[in-house]
C-alpha positions as CSV (number, residue, x, y, z in Angstrom):
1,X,0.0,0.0,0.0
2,X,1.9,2.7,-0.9
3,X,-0.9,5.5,-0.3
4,X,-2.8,6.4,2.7
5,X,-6.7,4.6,2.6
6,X,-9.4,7.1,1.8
7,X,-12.4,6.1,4.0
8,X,-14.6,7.5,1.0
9,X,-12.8,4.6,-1.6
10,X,-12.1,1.6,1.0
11,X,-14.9,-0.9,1.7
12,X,-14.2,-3.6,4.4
13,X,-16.2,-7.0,4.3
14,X,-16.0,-10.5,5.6
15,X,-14.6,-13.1,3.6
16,X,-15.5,-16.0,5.6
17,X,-17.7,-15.1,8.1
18,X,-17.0,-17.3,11.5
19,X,-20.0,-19.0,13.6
20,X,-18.2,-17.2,16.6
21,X,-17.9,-13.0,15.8
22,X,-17.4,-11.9,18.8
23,X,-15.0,-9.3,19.2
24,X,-12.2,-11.7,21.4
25,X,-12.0,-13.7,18.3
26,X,-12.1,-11.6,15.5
27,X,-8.9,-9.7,17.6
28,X,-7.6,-12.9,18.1
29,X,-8.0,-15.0,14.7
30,X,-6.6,-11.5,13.5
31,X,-3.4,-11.4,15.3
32,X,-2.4,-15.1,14.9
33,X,-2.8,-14.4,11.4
34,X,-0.3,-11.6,11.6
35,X,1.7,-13.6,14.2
36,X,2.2,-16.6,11.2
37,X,3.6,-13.7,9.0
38,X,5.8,-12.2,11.1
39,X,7.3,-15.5,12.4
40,X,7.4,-17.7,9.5
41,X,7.4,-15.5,6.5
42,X,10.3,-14.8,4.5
43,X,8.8,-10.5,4.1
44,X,11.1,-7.7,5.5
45,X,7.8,-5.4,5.5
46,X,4.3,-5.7,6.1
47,X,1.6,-3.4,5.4
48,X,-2.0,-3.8,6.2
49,X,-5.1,-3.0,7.6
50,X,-5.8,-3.8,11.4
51,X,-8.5,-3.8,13.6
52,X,-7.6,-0.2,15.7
53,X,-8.5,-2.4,19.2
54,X,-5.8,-4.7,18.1
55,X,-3.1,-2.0,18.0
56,X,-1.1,-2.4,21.5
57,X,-1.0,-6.8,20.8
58,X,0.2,-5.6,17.5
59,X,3.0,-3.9,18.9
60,X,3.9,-6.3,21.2
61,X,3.9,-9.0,18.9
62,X,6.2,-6.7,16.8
63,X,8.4,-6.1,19.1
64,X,8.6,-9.9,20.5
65,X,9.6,-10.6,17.2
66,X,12.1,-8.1,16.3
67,X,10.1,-6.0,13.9
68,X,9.0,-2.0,14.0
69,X,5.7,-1.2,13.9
70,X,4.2,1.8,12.8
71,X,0.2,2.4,13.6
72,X,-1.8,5.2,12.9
73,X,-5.8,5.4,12.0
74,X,-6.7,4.4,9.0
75,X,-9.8,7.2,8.5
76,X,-12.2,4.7,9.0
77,X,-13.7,4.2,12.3
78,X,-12.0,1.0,14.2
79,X,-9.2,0.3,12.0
80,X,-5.6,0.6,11.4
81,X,-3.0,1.2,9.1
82,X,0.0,-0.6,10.0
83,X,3.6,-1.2,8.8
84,X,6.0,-3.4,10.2
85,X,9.3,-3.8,8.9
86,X,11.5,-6.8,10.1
87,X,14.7,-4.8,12.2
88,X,16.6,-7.7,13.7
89,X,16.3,-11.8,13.1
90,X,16.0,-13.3,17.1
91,X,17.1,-16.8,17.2
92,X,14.3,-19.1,18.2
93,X,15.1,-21.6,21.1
94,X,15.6,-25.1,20.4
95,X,13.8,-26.8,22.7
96,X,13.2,-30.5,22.8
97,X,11.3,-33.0,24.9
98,X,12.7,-35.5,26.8
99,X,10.9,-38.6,29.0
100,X,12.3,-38.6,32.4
101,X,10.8,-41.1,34.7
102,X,7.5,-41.0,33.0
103,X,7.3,-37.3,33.0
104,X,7.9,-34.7,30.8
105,X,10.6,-32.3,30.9
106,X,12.4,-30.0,28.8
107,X,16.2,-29.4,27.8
């Protein structure tokens, strides 16, 4: 997106809409979606629209995983515009389980 959204030219709709839309998991179905991308995807920036109530996870999730986030109103009413660009790779933990006298543990 490489110009700000005009609330008069952007329409929002569901794609698939959910048996469950309450506002918990719309934020949350949201934000693991954008937790995949950050984490897995091979992007150095993001840019999309967000729900506005979603901004502060957002930017924890950002910072968590070593990216900037940048999130201002979109001009519509309860939505974001947010770019994230990738700053730093962190180095994921390598953790394995291990059976220790019938329990579980972790190395």
């Amino acid at each position: 997106m490489s110009e700000k959204m005009d609330a008069e030219t952007v329409e929002y709709g569901l794609i698939v809409s959910f048996p469950d839309q309450s506002p918990g998991f719309t934020h949350g179905f949201e934000a693991g979606m954008l937790w995949l991308r950050m984490s897995e995807s091979t992007e150095r920036e993001i840019e999309i629209t967000t729900h506005a109530d979603n901004r502060e996870v957002i930017q924890r999730m950002a910072a968590s995983l070593g990216w900037s986030s940048a999130i201002n109103p979109s001009g519509v009413e309860g939505w974001d515009y947010t770019q994230l660009v990738k700053v730093e790779s962190k180095p994921r933990p390598e953790l394995r389980l291990v059976v220790d006298n019938g329990g579980i543990g972790h190395v």
